[in-house]
N, C-alpha and C positions, 0 to 999 in steps of 0.2 A: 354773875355766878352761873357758870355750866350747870343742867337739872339734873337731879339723883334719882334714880331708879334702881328699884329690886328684883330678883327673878328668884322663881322657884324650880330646883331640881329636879326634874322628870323620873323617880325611880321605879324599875321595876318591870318598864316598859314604855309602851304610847300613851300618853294620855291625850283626849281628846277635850279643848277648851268650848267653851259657849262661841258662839258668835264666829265660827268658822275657821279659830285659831287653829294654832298644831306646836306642840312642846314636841322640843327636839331628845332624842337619847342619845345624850352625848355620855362618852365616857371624861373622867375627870381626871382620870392615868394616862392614856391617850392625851389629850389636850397636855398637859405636863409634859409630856415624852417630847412634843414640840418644842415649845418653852425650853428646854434643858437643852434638845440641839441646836437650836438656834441663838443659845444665850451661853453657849458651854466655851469654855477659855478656849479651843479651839477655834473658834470663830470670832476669835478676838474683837469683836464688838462689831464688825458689820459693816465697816466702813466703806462708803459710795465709792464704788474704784477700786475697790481690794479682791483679792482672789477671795475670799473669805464672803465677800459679797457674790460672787460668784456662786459659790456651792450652796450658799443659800436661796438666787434664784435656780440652782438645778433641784435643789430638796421642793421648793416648792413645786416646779414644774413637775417633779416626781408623782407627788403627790396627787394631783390634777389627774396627772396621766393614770394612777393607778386605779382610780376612780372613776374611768370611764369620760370624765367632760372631753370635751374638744376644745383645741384650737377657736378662737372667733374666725380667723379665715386662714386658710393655709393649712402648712405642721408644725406651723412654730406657735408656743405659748410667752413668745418675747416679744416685746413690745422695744426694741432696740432706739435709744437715743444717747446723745454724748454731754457728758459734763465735764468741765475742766475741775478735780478733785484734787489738785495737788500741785503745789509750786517747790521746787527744788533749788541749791544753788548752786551756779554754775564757778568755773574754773577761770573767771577771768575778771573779778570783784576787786576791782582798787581804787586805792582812793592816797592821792599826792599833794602835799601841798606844797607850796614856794613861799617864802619872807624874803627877796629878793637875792638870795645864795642860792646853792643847788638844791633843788627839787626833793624831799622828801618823803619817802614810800609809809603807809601806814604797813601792818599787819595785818594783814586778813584774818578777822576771826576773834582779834586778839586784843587789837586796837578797835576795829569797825565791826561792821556785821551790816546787811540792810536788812531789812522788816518785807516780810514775804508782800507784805499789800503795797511794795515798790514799783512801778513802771522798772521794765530793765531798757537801759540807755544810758547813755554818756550825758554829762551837765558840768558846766567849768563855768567859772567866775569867781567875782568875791564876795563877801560873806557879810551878813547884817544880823545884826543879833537881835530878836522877836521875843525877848522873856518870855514866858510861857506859851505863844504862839496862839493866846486866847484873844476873842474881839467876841466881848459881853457887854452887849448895852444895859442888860437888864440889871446889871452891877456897875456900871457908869465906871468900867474896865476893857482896856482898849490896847494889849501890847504891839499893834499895829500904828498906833497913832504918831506919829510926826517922825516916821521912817516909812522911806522909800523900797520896796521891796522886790520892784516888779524887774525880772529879768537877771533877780539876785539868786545866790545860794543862801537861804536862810536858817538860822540855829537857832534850835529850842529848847527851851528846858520840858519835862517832863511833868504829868501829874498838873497842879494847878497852887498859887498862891493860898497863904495862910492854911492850908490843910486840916492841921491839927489844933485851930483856932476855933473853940465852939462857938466865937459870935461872928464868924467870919460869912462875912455877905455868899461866901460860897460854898455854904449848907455846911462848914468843917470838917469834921471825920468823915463824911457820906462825900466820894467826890461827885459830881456834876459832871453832868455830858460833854461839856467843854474841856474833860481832859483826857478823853477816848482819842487813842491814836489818830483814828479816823477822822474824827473832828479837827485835829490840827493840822491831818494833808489836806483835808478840805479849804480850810483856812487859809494856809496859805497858799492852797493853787488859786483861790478867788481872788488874791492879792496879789498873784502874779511872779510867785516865784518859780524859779526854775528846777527847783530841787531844795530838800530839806533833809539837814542834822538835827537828831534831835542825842540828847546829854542827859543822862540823870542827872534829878535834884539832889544832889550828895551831899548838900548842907544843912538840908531838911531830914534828909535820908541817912546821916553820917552813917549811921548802924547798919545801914543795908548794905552795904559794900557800892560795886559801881558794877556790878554784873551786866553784860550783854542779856538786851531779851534774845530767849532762844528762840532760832529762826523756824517761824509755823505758829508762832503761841500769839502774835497780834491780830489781834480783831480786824475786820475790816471786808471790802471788798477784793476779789482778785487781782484787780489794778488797780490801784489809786489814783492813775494816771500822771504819779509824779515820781522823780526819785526818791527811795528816801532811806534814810541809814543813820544808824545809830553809831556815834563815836564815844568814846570813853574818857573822862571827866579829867584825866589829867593832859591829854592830848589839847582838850578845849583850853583846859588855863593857860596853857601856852601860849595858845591863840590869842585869851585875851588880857596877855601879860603883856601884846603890844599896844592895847591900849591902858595899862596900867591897872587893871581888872580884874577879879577870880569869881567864878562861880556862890562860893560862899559870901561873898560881901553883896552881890547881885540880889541873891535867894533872898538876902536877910534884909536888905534895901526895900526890894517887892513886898515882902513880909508886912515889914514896918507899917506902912500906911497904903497899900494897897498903889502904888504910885510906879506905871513900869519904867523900866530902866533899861530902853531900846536904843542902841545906836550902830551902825557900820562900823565895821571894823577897818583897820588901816589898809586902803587900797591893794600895798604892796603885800598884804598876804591875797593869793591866789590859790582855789583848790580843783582839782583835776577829778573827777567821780564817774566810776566804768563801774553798774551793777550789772550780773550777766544772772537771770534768774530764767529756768526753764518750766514753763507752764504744762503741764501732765493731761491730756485729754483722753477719756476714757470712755468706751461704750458701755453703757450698763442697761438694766431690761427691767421696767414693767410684766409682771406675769400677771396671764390672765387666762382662764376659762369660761367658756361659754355654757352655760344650761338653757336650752333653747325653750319658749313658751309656746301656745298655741296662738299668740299673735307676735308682732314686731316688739312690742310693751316689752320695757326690763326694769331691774331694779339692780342697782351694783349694791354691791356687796363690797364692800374695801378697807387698808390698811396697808400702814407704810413697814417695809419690813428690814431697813436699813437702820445704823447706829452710827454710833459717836468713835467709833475703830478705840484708839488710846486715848482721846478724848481733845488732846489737842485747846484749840482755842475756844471752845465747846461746854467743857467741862465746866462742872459746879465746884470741882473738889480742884482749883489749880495744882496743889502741891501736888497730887495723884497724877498729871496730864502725863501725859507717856506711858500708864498702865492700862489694861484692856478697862473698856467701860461694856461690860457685857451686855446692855438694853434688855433685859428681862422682860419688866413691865412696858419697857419703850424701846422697841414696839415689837419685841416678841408676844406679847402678852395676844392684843389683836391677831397679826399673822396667821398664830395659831386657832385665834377665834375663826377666821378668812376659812380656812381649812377645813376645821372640824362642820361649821355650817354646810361647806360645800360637802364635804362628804355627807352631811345628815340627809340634804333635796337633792343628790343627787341617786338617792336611793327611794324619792317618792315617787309618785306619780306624775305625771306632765300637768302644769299649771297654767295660766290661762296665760299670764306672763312670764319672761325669763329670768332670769339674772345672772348678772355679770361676776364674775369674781374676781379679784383686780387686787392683786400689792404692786407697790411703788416702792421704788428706789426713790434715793435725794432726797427726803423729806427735809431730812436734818440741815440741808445746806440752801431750805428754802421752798420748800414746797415743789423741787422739779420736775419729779414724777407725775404726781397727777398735774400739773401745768400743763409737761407735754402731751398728758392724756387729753387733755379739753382741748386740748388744739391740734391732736393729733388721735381724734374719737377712732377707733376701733368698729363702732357700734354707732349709727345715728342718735346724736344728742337726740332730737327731737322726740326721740322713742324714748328716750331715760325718765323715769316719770322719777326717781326717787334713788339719792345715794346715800348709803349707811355706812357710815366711818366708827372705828372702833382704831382708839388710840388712848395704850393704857387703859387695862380692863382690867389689872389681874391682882389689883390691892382693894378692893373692894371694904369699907370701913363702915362699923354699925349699922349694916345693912343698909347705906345709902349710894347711891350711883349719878351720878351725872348725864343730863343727856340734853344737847343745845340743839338749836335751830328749830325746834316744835312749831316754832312762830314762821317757819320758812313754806310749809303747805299747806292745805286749805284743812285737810283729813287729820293733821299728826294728832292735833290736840284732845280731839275726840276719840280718838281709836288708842290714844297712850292712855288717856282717862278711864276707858272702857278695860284696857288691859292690866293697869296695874297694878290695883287691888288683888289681880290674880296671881299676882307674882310674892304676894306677900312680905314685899321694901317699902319705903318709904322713896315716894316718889314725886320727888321737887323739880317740874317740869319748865325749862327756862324757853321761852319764845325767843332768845336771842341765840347769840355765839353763832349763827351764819356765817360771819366772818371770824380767822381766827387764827390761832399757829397750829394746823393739822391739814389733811389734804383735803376732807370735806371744802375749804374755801374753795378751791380750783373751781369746785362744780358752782357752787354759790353764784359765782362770777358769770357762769351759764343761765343763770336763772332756773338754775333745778333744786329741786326740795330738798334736803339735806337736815340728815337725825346724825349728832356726832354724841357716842358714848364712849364715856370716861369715868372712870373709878376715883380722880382725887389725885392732885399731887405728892409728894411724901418726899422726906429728908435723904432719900437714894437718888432722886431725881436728876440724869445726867451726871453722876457718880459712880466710879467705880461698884460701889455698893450694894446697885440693884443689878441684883442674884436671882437667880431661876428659884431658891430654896425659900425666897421671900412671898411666892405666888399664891394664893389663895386661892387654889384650884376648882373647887366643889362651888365657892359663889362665883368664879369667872363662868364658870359653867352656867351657872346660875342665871347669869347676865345673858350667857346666848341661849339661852331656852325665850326669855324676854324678846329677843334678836327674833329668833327665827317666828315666834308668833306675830311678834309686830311685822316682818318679813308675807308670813304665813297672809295673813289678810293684803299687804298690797300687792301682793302680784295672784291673787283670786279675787275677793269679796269687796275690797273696797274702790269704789269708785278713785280715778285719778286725782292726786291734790295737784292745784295749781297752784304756780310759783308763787307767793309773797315775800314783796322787798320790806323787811323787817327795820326799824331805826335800831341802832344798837345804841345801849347808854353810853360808850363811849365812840363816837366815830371812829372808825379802823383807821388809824394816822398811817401818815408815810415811816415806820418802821424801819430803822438798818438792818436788823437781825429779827428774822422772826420767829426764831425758836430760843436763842439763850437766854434772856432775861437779863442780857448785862447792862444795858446802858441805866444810869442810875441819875435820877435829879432832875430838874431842868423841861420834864414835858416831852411835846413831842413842837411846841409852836402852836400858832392859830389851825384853822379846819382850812381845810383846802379839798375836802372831797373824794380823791381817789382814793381805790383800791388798787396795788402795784401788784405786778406780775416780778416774783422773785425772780426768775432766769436772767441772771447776769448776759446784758447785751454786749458789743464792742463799742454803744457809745448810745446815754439816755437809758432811760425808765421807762419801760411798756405800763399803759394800767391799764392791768385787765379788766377793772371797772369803775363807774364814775355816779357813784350816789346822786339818786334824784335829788334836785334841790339842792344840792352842795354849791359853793360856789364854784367847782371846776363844770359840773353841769351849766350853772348860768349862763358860762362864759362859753357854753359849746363844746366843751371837751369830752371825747367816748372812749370808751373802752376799745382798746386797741392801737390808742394813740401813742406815741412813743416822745417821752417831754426831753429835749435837749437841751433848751436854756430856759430858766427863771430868776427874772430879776435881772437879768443881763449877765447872769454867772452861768458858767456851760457844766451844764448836768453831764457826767459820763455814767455814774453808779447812783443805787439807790443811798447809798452814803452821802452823796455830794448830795441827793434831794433832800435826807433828812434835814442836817447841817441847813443847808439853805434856808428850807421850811422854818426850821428854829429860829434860825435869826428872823425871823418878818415875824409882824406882829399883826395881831386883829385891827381889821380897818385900812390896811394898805391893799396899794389897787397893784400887783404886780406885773408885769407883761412875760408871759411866758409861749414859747416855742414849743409845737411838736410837730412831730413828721406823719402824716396819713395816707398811710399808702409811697405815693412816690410824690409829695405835697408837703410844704413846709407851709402851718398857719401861725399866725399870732391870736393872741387871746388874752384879754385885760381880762384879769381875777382879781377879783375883791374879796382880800379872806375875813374870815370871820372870827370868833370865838370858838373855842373848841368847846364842845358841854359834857 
C-alpha cells in the first residue's frame, strides 16, 4: 500500500512553518488552467510520438522559460531521445496457401490480418495444429506435447480451454496468463516454430462472431520476434477439413476433459506468409529546468507528462480504445504540480541546494523517459540527494494521500513525521513502493532516495473518463504546499539522507507490462531478483538492478547486465522473460546468459519462492 498524506492550503499569503519549512502560494485556478490544457480534447491524450506530445513538451518548455529557470546546459530544455511508438501495416501482407492444385491468395484484411507484435518477414512451410498453444505444467496441460513443431507453421486457437467452466483448473471466467497473445508467441518461438496462426475460438465464442483483432489493440512487445497472424475461422476449417476436422469439434473435445487434440496437418497443405509491418521511430524530449543552489546538491523535482493518446492496447475501457483518453489525473494532474512548484522556488531566494525540474515522456510505454534520464544524467547522479515523483495527485479522497519510498532515505521518515500533522491529512507513510510502475523507479535503480506521491487509483483510471472537470484542485494544491515543505527542508535544513535498499513485500518480478494491469492469474513464477530496464532492446532484457540477496545476485548478476538466454530459451523481450520466468518454478537451478559489456557470462540461478 503507497502512504497517504494531507496538505494544507497556504491562504492569504506566506506562511512560515516551524522547523524551517515554507508553504507555498500556489493558486488553485492556475494549477487547473494547466490540468484543462494539457488534458483538453485537443491534445488528444498525449500520446509518446504524437504532435500532441509535442506542444505539450513546447507548453511545458514555455512555461520554464517564462519563469526565468534555465536550460541545465545549453539553450535547449530538451532532453532528446527516440522511442519506437508505433507500428503500422505495410502494402505487401499475404498470405497463400496450396492443397496440391493452384496456390490460393487469402484477402488482406478480410481473411488475415497480422497482430502489430509480429516480426515482419517471410515464413513458409506446413502447418501443425497446437490447440490452444498453451504448455501449463501447473495444470498437468500440455498442447505441445507428442507434436513436433520446430521449423513448423503452427495454429492456435485463442483465449484458453474450459473458460466459462467455474471448476475449471484454469481459474474459469478469470482467464490466466497463459492465454495473453504474448504468451502464446512466446511459446511457441521456445518450441521452435517458425511462424504462428492463431483462429478464434468460435465454438466457445459462437456469439462473438469471428472478428479480426484490430491491428495496434494486442498486447505485447514491439517484436515478438516471430510471425504472427490471425486467420479467420472458416478459412481454418478448410484446412482442417483435410484431415477430417472443424474447429467446433476440436474446442469441444479440449473442453470435455481438458485432454489436447494436436496433430500436423496433411503435408500437401503448404502456406506462403509475407508480413510487411513498418516500425515508426520517434524523437521525443524530456523537459527540464535548472534552479541552481549555492552548492552542487539538487533535488529533482519530476513527473511524467505523457498519455494513453486513444488509448489503444492501454486502455481500461477496451470498447472506448480509439477515443481520446485525456490523462487528466494521469499525469496531467503532477505535470502541473512539476510547474506550479517551479514557478513558487523560483521566485525565492537561492537555497543551499538546487533542483531539478524534470517531466518525462514514455512513462506509459515503460518508464522510458526517466530511464533514459538515469542513464543519460543531465546533472551528476552523485549530486542528486533526493527525487520527488508526483504521479496522479489530483483525486485526493477523505483527505488521504499516498506517499511510498519513506523507507528509501535515512531523513524521509523523520521529517514526513515532523511535517504532517501540519498539513492537517491523515498521513499513512509506507517505507516501501521504491520500486513500482511510475518514474521514481528509474532513480531507485541509482540508488537515490525517492518520495513518490499519489492521491489513489479510481474507476477513470486509463479511461476515457478522466476528465480535467474530475480534478480536485484546492487539495492537489493542497498536496504541493506538503511538496514544497517537504522540498523546503531538503535542499536547506536537512542533512543528506542516504540511500536505503528497502525489501519490498512483494519482490518487483519480471513484469511484461508495467503500467496496464492486464495480465490476470497465474503470478509472475518463482523470484529470480531482478529489476528490468523497460527500454525495449533489439535483443535481451537489460536490468537495471539486481536485489541484494536475490538469487540473480548470488549467482553474480548486476545491474546492467543484459540476459539473452534462460533456461536454454533465447530471451529477445521482456515478454519472452516473463513467459520463461513462469514456467520454472521454486528450486530449479536455471543456466542463464547475459552480455557485460562486450562479454558473454553464464550463471547457474537457483530461484526461489516468491514471498
Amino acid at each position: 500500500m503507497r502512504p497517504r498524506f494531507a496538505l494544507l492550503v497556504a491562504l492569504g499569503g506566506l506562511i512560515a512553518l516551524a522547523g524551517g519549512g515554507l508553504a507555498a502560494n500556489i493558486s488553485s485556478d492556475e494549477y487547473l488552467g494547466i490540468v484543462k490544457f494539457l488534458a483538453s480534447p485537443e491534445m488528444r491524450g498525449r500520446a509518446t510520438g504524437s504532435p500532441e506530445l509535442e506542444k505539450a513538451a513546447a507548453y511545458i518548455r514555455n512555461q520554464f522559460r517564462g519563469m526565468k529557470l534555465k536550460p541545465v546546459s545549453g539553450d535547449s530544455y530538451y532532453q532528446d531521445f527516440d522511442v519506437t511508438t508505433s507500428a503500422r501495416l505495410g502494402q505487401k501482407n499475404d498470405l497463400t496457401y496450396s492443397t496440391g492444385a493452384s496456390p490460393e491468395s487469402l484477402h488482406f484484411q478480410q481473411d488475415f490480418i497480422p497482430l502489430n507484435l509480429s516480426s515482419a518477414g517471410e515464413a513458409s512451410g506446413n502447418v501443425v495444429f497446437a490447440g490452444f498453444g498453451i504448455t501449463a505444467p501447473e495444470y498437468n496441460y500440455d498442447d505441445y506435447a507428442g507434436v513436433d513443431v520446430k521449423g513448423k507453421i503452427v495454429l492456435l486457437l485463442r483465449h484458453e480451454p474450459q473458460e466459462f467452466d467455474d471448476k475449471s483448473v484454469f481459474e474459469g471466467k478469470v482467464y490466466t496468463a497463459h492465454s495473453q497473445i504474448f504468451s502464446k508467441a512466446a511459446n511457441a518461438k521456445f518450441h521452435g516454430a517458425k511462424a504462428v496462426l492463431m483462429v478464434n475460438d468460435v465454438g466457445t465464442h459462437a456469439g462473438d462472431g469471428d472478428d479480426l483483432e484490430k491491428f495496434g489493440g494486442a498486447e505485447g512487445p514491439d517484436n515478438a520476434g516471430i510471425e504472427f497472424v490471425q486467420v479467420k475461422a472458416n478459412v481454418v476449417n478448410r484446412w482442417l477439413a483435410l484431415s477430417g476436422k472443424n474447429l467446433e469439434a476440436i474446442e469441444s473435445g479440449i473442453d470435455k476433459d481438458l485432454h489436447p487434440e494436436s496433430f500436423a496437418l496433411p503435408e500437401k497443405l503448404h502456406l506462403d506468409i509475407d508480413v510487411d509491418i513498418a516500425r515508426e521511430v520517434k524523437t521525443v524530449h524530456n523537459v527540464a529546468a535548472y534552479l541552481p543552489g549555492e552548492t552542487s546538491e539538487y533535488v529533482v523535482i519530476g513527473a511524467h507528462y505523457d498519455h494513453l493518446g486513444l488509448g489503444e492496447q492501454f486502455s481500461m475501457a477496451p470498447s472506448l480504445a480509439g477515443t481520446v483518453h485525456p490523462g487528466a489525473d494521469d499525469n496531467a494532474s503532477g505535470t502541473a504540480g512539476v510547474i506550479e512548484l517551479a514557478r513558487w522556488f523560483s521566485q525565492q531566494p537561492k537555497h543551499q541546494r538546487g533542483i531539478l525540474f524534470l517531466t518525462f515522456a514514455g512513462e506509459e510505454l515503460g518508464l522510458l523517459g526517466s530511464s533514459y534520464y538515469v542513464n543519460h544524467p543531465l546533472l551528476p547522479l552523485k549530486d542528486d540527494i533526493a527525487m520527488i515523483n508526483m504521479d496522479m495527485i489530483g483525486r485526493v479522497r477523505d483527505r488521504k494521500v499516498y506517499v511510498g519510498g519513506v523507507g528509501t532515505g535515512t531523513t524521509f521518515a523523520e521529517l514526513l513525521q515532523q511535517l504532517a500533522p501540519k498539513h492537517d491529512f491523515d498521513a499513512d507513510l509506507s517505507e516501501k513502493a521504491g520500486y513500482g510502475s511510475s518514474d521514481h523507479t528509474s532513480f531507485t535503480t541509482k540508488q537515490i532516495p525517492v518520495l513518490f506521491f499519489f492521491s489513489g487509483l479510481h474507476a477513470d483510471y486509463h479511461k476515457p473518463s478522466d476528465t480535467w472537470d474530475k480534478i480536485d484542485a484546492p487539495d492537489a494544491v493542497r498536496m504541493l504546499n506538503l511538496i514544497a515543505d517537504v522540498t523546503g527542508h531538503l535542499i536547506d535544513s536537512s542533512p543528506r539522507p542516504k540511500f536505503v535498499r528497502v525489501a519490498e513485500a512483494q519482490p518487483p518480478g519480471e513484469v511484461a507490462n508495467p503500467h496496464s494491469g492486464k495480465v490476470t492469474g497465474g503470478g509472475y513464477g518463482p523470484d529470480f531478483g531482478s529489476i528490468p530496464d523497460f527500454t525495449e532492446l533489439p535483443n535481451g532484457v537489460r536490468f537495471a538492478d539486481v536485489r541484494p540477496g536475490s538469487p540473480a545476485a548470488k549467482a553474480g548478476l548486476k545491474g546492467g547486465d543484459i540476459l539473452t538466454e534462460f533456461d536454454g530459451k533465447p530471451i529477445q523481450n521482456l515478454y519472452d522473460f516473463t513467459y520463461a520466468l513462469r514456467a520454472s518454478h521454486a528450486g530449479q537451478e536455471v543456466l542463464v546468459k547475459v552480455l557485460r559489456g562486450n562479454q558473454t557470462i553464464e550463471a547457474k540461478v537457483l530461484l526461489t519462492e516468491r514471498k
